[in-house]
TIMIDREN-212711 format. One record per atom (N, C-alpha, C, O): residue number from 1; residue in one letter; atom name; x, y, z. Coordinates in nm, 3 decimals. Example, Ala and Ser with C-alpha at 12.3 -4.5 7.8 and 13.67 -1.06 7.14 Angstrom:
2
{dopa 1; "A"; "N"; {1.319; -0.569; 0.780}}
{dopa 1; "A"; "CA"; {1.230; -0.450; 0.780}}
{dopa 1; "A"; "C"; {1.320; -0.330; 0.780}}
{dopa 1; "A"; "O"; {1.424; -0.332; 0.846}}
{dopa 2; "S"; "N"; {1.285; -0.225; 0.708}}
{dopa 2; "S"; "CA"; {1.367; -0.106; 0.714}}
{dopa 2; "S"; "C"; {1.290; 0.003; 0.787}}
{dopa 2; "S"; "O"; {1.341; 0.114; 0.804}}
This chain:
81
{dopa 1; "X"; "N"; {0.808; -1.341; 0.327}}
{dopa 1; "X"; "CA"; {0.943; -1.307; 0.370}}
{dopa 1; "X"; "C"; {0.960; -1.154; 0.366}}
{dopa 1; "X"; "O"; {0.927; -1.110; 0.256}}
{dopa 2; "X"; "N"; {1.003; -1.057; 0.456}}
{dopa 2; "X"; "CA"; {1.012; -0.918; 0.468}}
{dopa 2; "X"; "C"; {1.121; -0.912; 0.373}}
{dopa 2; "X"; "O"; {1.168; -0.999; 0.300}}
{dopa 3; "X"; "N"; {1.148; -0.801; 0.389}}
{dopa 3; "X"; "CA"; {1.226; -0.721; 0.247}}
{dopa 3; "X"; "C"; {1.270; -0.570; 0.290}}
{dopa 3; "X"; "O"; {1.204; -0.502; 0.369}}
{dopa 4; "X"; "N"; {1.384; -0.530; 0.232}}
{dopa 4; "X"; "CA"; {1.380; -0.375; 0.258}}
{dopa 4; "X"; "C"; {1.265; -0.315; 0.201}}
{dopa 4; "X"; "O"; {1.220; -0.200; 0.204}}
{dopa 5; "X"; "N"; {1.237; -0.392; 0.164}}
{dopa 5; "X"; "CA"; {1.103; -0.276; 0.070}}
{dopa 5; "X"; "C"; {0.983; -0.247; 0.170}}
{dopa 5; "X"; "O"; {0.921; -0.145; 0.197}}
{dopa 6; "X"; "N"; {0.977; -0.392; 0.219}}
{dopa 6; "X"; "CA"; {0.888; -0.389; 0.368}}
{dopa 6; "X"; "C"; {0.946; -0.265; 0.481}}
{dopa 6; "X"; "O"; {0.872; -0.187; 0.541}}
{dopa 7; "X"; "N"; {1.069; -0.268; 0.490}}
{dopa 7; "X"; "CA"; {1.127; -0.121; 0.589}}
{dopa 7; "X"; "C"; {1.102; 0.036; 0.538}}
{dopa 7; "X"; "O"; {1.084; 0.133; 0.612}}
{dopa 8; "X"; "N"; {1.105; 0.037; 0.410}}
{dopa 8; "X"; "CA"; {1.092; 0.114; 0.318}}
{dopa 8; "X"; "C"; {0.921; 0.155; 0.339}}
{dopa 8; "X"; "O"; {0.893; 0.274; 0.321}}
{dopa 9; "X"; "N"; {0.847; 0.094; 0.364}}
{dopa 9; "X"; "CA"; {0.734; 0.094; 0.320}}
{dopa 9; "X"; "C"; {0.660; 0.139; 0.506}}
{dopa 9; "X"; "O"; {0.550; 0.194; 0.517}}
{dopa 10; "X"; "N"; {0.717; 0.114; 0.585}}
{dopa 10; "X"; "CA"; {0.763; 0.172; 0.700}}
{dopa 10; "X"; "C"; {0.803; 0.300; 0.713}}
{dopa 10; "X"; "O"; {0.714; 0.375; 0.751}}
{dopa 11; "X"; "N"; {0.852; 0.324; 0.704}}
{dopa 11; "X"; "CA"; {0.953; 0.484; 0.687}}
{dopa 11; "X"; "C"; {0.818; 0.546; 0.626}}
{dopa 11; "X"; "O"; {0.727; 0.606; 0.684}}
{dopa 12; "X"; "N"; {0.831; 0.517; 0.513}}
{dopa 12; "X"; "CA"; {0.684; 0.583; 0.424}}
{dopa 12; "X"; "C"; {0.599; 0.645; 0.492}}
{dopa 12; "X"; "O"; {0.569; 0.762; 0.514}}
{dopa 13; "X"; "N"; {0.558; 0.520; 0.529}}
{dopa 13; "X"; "CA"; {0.412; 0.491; 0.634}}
{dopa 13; "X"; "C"; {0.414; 0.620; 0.750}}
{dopa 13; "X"; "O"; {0.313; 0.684; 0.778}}
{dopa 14; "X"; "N"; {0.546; 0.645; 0.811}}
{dopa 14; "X"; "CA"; {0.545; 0.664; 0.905}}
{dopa 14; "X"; "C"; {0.624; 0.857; 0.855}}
{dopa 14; "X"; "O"; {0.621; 0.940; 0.946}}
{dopa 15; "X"; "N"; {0.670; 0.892; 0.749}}
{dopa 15; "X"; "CA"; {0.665; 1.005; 0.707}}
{dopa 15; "X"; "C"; {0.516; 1.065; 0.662}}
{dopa 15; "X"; "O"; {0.490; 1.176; 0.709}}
{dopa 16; "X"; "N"; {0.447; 1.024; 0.605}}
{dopa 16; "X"; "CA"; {0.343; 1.041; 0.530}}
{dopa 16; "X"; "C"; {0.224; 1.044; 0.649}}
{dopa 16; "X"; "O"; {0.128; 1.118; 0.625}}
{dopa 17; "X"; "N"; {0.224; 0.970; 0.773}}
{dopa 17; "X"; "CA"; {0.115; 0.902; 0.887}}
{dopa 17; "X"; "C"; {0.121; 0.990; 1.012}}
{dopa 17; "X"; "O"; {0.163; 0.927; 1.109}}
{dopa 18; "X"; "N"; {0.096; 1.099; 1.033}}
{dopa 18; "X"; "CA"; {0.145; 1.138; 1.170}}
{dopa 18; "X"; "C"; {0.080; 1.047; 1.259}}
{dopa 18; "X"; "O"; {0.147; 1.025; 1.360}}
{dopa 19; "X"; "N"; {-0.035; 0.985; 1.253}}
{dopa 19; "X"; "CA"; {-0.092; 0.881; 1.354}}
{dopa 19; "X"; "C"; {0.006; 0.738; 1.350}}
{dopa 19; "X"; "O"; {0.057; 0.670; 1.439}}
{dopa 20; "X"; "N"; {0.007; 0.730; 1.204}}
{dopa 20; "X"; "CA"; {0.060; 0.606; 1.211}}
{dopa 20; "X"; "C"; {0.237; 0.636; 1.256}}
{dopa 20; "X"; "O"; {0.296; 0.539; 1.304}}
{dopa 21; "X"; "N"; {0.309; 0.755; 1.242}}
{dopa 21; "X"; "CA"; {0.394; 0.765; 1.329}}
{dopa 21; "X"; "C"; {0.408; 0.748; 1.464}}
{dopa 21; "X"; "O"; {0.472; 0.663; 1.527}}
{dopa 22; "X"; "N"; {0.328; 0.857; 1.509}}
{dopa 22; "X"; "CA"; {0.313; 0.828; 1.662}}
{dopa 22; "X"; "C"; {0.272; 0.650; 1.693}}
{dopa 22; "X"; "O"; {0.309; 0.641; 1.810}}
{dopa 23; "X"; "N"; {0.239; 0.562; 1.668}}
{dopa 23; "X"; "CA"; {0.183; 0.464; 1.689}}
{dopa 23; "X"; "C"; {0.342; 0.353; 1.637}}
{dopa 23; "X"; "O"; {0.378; 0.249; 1.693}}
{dopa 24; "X"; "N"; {0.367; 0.379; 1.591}}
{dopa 24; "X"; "CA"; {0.560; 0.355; 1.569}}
{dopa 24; "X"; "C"; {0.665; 0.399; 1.661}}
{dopa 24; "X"; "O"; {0.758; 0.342; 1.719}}
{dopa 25; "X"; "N"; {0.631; 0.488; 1.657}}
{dopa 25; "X"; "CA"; {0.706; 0.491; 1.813}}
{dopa 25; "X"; "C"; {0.653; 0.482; 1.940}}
{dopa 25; "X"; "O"; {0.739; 0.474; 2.028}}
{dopa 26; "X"; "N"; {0.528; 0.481; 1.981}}
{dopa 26; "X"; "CA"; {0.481; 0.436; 2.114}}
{dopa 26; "X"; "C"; {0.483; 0.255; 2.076}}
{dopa 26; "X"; "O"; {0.489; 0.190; 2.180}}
{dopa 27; "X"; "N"; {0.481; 0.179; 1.965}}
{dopa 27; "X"; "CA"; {0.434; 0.080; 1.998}}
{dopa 27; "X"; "C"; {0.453; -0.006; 1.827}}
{dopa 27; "X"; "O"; {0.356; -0.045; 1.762}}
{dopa 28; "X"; "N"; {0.594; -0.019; 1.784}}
{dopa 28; "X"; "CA"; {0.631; -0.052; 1.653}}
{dopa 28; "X"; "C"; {0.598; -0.203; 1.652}}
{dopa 28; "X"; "O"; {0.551; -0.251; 1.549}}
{dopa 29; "X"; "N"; {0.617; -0.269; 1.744}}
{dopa 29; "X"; "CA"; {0.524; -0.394; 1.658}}
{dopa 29; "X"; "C"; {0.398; -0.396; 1.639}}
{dopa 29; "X"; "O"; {0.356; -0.474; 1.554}}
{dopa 30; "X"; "N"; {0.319; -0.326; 1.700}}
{dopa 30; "X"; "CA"; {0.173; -0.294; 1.677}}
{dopa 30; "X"; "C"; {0.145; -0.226; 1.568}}
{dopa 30; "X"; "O"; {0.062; -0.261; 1.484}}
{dopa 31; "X"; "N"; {0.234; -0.090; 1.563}}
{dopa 31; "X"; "CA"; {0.162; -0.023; 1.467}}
{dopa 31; "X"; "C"; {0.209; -0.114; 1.333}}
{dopa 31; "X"; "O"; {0.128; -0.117; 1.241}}
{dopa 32; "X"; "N"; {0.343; -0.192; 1.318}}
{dopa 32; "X"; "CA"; {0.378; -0.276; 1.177}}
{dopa 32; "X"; "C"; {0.272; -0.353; 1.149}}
{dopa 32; "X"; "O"; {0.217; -0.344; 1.039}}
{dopa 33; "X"; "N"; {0.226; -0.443; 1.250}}
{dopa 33; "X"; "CA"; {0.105; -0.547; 1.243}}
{dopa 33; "X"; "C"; {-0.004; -0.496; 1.240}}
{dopa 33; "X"; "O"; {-0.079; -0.581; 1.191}}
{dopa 34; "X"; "N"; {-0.083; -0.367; 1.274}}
{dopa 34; "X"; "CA"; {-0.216; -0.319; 1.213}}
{dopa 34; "X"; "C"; {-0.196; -0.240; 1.081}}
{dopa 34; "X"; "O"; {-0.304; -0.211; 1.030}}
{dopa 35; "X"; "N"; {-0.048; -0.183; 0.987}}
{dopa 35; "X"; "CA"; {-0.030; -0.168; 0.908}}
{dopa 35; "X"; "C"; {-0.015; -0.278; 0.807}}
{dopa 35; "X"; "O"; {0.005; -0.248; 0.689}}
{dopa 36; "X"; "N"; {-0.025; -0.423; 0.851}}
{dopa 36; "X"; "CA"; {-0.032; -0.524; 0.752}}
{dopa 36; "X"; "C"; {0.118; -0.535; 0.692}}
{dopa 36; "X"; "O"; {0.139; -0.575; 0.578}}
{dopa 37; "X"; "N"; {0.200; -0.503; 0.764}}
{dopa 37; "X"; "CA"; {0.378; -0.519; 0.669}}
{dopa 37; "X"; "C"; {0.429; -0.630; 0.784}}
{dopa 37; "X"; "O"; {0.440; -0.630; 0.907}}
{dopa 38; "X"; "N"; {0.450; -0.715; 0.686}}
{dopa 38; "X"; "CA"; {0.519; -0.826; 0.796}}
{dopa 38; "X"; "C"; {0.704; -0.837; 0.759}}
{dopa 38; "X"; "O"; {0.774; -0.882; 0.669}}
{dopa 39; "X"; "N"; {0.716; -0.795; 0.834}}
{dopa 39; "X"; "CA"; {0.868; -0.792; 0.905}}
{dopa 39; "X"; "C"; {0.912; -0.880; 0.965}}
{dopa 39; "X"; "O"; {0.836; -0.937; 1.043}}
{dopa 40; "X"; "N"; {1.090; -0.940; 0.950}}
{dopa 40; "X"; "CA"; {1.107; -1.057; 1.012}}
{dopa 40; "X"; "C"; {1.166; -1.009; 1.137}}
{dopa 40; "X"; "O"; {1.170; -0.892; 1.174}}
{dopa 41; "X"; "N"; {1.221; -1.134; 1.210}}
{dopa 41; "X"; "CA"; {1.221; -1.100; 1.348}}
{dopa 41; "X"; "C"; {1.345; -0.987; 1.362}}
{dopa 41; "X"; "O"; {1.327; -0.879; 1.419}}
{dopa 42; "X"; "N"; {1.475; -1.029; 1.301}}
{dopa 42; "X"; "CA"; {1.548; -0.912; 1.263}}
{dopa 42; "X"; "C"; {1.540; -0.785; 1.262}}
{dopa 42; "X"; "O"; {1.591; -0.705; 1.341}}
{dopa 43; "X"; "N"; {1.462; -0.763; 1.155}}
{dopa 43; "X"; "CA"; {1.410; -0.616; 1.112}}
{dopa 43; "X"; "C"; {1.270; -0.543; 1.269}}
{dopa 43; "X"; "O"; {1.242; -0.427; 1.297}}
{dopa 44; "X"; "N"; {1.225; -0.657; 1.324}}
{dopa 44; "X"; "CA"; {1.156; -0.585; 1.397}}
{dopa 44; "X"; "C"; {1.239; -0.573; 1.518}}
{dopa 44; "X"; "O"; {1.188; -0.478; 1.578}}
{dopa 45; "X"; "N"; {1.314; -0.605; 1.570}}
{dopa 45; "X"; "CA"; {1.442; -0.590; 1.705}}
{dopa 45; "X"; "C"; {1.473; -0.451; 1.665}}
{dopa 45; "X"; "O"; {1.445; -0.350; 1.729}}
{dopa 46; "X"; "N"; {1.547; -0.458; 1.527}}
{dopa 46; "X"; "CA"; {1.623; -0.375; 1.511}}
{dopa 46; "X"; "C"; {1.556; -0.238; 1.508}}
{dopa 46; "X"; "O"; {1.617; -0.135; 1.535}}
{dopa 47; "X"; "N"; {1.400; -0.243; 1.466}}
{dopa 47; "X"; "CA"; {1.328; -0.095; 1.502}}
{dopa 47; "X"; "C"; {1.278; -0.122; 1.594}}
{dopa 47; "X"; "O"; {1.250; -0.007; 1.627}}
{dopa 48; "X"; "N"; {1.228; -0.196; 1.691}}
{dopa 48; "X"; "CA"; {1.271; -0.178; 1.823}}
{dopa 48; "X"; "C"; {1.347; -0.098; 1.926}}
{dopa 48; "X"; "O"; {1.304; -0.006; 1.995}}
{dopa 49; "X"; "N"; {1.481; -0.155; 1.924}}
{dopa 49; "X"; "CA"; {1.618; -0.090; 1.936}}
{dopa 49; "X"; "C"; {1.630; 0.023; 1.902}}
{dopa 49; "X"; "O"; {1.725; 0.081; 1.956}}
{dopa 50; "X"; "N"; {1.531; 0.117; 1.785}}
{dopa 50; "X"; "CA"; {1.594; 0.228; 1.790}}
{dopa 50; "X"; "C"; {1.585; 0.326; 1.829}}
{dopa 50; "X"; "O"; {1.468; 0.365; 1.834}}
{dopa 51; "X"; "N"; {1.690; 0.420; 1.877}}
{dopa 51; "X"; "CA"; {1.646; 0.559; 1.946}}
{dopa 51; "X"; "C"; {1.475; 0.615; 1.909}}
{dopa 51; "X"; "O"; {1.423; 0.633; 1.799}}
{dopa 52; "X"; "N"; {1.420; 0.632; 2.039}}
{dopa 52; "X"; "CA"; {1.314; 0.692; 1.956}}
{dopa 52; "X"; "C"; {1.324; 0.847; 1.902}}
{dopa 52; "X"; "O"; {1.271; 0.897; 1.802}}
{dopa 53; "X"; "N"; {1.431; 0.922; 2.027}}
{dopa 53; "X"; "CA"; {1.433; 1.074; 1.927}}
{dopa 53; "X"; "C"; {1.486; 1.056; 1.816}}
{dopa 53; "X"; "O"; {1.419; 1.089; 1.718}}
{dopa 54; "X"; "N"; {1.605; 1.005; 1.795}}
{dopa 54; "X"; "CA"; {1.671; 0.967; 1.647}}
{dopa 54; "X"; "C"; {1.610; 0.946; 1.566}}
{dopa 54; "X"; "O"; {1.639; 0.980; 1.451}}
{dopa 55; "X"; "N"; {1.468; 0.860; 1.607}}
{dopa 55; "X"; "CA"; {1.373; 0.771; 1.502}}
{dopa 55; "X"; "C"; {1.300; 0.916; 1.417}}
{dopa 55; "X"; "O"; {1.295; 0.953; 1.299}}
{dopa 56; "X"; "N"; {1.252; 0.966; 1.543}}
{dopa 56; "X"; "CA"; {1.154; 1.082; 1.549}}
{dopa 56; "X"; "C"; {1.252; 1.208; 1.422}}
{dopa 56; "X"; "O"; {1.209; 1.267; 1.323}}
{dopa 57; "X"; "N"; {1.363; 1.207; 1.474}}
{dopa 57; "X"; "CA"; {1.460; 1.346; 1.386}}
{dopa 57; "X"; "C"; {1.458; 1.297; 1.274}}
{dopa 57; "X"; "O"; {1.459; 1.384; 1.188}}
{dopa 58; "X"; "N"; {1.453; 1.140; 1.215}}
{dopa 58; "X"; "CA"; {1.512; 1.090; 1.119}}
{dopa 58; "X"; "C"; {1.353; 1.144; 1.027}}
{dopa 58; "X"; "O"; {1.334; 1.241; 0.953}}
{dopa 59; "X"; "N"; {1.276; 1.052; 1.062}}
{dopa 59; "X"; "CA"; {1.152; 1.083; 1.012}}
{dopa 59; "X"; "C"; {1.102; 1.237; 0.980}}
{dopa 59; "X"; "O"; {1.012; 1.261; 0.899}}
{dopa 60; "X"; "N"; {1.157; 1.318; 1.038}}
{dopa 60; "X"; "CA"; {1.160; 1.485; 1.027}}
{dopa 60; "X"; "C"; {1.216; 1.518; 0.963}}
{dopa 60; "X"; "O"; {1.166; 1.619; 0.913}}
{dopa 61; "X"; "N"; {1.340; 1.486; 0.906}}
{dopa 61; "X"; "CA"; {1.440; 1.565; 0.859}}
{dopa 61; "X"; "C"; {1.354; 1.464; 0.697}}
{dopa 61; "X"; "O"; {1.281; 1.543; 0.637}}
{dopa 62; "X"; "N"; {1.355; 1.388; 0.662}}
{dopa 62; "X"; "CA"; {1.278; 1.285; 0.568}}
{dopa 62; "X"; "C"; {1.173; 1.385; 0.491}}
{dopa 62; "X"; "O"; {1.168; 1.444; 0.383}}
{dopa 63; "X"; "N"; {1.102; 1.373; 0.590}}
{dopa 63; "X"; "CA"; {0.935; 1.473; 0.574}}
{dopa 63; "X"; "C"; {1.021; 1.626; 0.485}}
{dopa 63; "X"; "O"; {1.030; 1.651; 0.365}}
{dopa 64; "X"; "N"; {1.071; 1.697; 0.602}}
{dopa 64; "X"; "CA"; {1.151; 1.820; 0.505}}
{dopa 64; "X"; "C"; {1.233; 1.802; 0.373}}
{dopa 64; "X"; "O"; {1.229; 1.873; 0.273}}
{dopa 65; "X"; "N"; {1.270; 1.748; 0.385}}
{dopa 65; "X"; "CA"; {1.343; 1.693; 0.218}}
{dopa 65; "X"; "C"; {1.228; 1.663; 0.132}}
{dopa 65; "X"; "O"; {1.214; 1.707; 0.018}}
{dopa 66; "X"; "N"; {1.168; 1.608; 0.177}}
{dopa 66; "X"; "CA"; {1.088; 1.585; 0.070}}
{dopa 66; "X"; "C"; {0.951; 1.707; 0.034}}
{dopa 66; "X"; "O"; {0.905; 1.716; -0.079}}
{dopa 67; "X"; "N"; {0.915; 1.769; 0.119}}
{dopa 67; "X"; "CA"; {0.846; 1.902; 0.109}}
{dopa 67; "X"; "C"; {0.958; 1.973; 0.021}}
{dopa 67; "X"; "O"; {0.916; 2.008; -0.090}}
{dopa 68; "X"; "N"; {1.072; 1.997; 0.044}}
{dopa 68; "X"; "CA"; {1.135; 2.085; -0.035}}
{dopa 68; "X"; "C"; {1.138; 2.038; -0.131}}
{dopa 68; "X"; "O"; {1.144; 2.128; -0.215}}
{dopa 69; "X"; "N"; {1.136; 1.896; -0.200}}
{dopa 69; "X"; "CA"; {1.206; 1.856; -0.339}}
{dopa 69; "X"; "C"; {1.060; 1.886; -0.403}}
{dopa 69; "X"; "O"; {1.053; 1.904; -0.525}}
{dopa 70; "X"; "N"; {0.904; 1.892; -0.295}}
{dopa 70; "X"; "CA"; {0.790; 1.893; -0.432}}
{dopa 70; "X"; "C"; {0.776; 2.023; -0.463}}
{dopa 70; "X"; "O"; {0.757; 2.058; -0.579}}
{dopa 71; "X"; "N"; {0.785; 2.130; -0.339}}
{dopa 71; "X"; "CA"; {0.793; 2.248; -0.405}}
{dopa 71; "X"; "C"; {0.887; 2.299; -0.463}}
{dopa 71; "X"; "O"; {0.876; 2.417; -0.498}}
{dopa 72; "X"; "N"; {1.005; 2.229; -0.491}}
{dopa 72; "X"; "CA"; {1.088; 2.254; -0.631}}
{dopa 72; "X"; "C"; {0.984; 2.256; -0.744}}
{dopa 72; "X"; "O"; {0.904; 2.334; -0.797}}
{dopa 73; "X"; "N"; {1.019; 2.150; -0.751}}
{dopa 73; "X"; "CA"; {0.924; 2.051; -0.846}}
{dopa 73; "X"; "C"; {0.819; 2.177; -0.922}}
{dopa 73; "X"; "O"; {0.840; 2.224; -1.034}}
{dopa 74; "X"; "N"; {0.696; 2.220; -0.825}}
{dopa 74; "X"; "CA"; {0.568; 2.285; -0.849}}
{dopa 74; "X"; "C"; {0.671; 2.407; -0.895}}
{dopa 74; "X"; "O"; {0.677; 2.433; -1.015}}
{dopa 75; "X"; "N"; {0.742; 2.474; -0.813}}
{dopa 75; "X"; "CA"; {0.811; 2.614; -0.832}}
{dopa 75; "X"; "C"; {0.852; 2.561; -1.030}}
{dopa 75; "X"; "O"; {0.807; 2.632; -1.119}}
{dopa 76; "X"; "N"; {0.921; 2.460; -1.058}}
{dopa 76; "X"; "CA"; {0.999; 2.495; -1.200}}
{dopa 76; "X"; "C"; {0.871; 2.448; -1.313}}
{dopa 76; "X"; "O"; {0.858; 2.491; -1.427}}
{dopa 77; "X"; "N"; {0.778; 2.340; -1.236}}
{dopa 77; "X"; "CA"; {0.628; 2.353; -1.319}}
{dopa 77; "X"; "C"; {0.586; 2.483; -1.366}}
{dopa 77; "X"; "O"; {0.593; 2.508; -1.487}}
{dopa 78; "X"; "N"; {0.540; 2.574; -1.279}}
{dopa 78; "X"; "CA"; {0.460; 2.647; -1.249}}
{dopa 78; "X"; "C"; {0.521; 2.778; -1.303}}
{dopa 78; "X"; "O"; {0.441; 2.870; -1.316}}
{dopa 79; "X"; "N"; {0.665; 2.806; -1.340}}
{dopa 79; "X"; "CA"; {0.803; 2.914; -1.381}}
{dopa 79; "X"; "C"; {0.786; 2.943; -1.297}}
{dopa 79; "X"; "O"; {0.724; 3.046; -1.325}}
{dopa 80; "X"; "N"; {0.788; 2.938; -1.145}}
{dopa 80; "X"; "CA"; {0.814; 3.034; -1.025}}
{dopa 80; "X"; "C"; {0.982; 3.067; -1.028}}
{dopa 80; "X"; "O"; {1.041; 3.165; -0.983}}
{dopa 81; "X"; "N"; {1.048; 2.924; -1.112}}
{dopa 81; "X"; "CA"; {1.188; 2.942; -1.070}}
{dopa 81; "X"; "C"; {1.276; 3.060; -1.121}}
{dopa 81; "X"; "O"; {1.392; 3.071; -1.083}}
């Protein structure tokens, strides 16, 4: 049975994957099903359905947040701060 965690694990996939991004948005039931996350029919319409620039900004703006929060992170490790 899928799960947000299964969508979650998506997003991931697909911040972390520049292949496996691109392959999400040319072709999201494919790339979910050679990523092994099974999604119900719901959850796969619905990323389907979605904008792909939106998809694309969302996943960008994701990626940057999270680059900034590790080089926080290293910066107050490291006393850069």
């Amino acid at each position: 049975m899928a799960t947000q965690d299964d969508l979650r694990a998506v997003a991931g996939m697909a911040v972390a994957d520049p292949e496996f991004r691109q392959k999400l948005l040319d072709d999201p039931e494919a790339a979910v099903k050679e990523a092994g996350i099974d999604l119900s029919g719901e959850q796969m319409k619905a990323l389907k359905e979605m904008d792909k620039e939106q998809l694309e900004q969302g996943l960008t703006e994701i990626d940057e947040r999270l680059t900034m929060a590790c080089w926080a992170k290293v910066q107050r490790f490291c006393g850069w701060d």
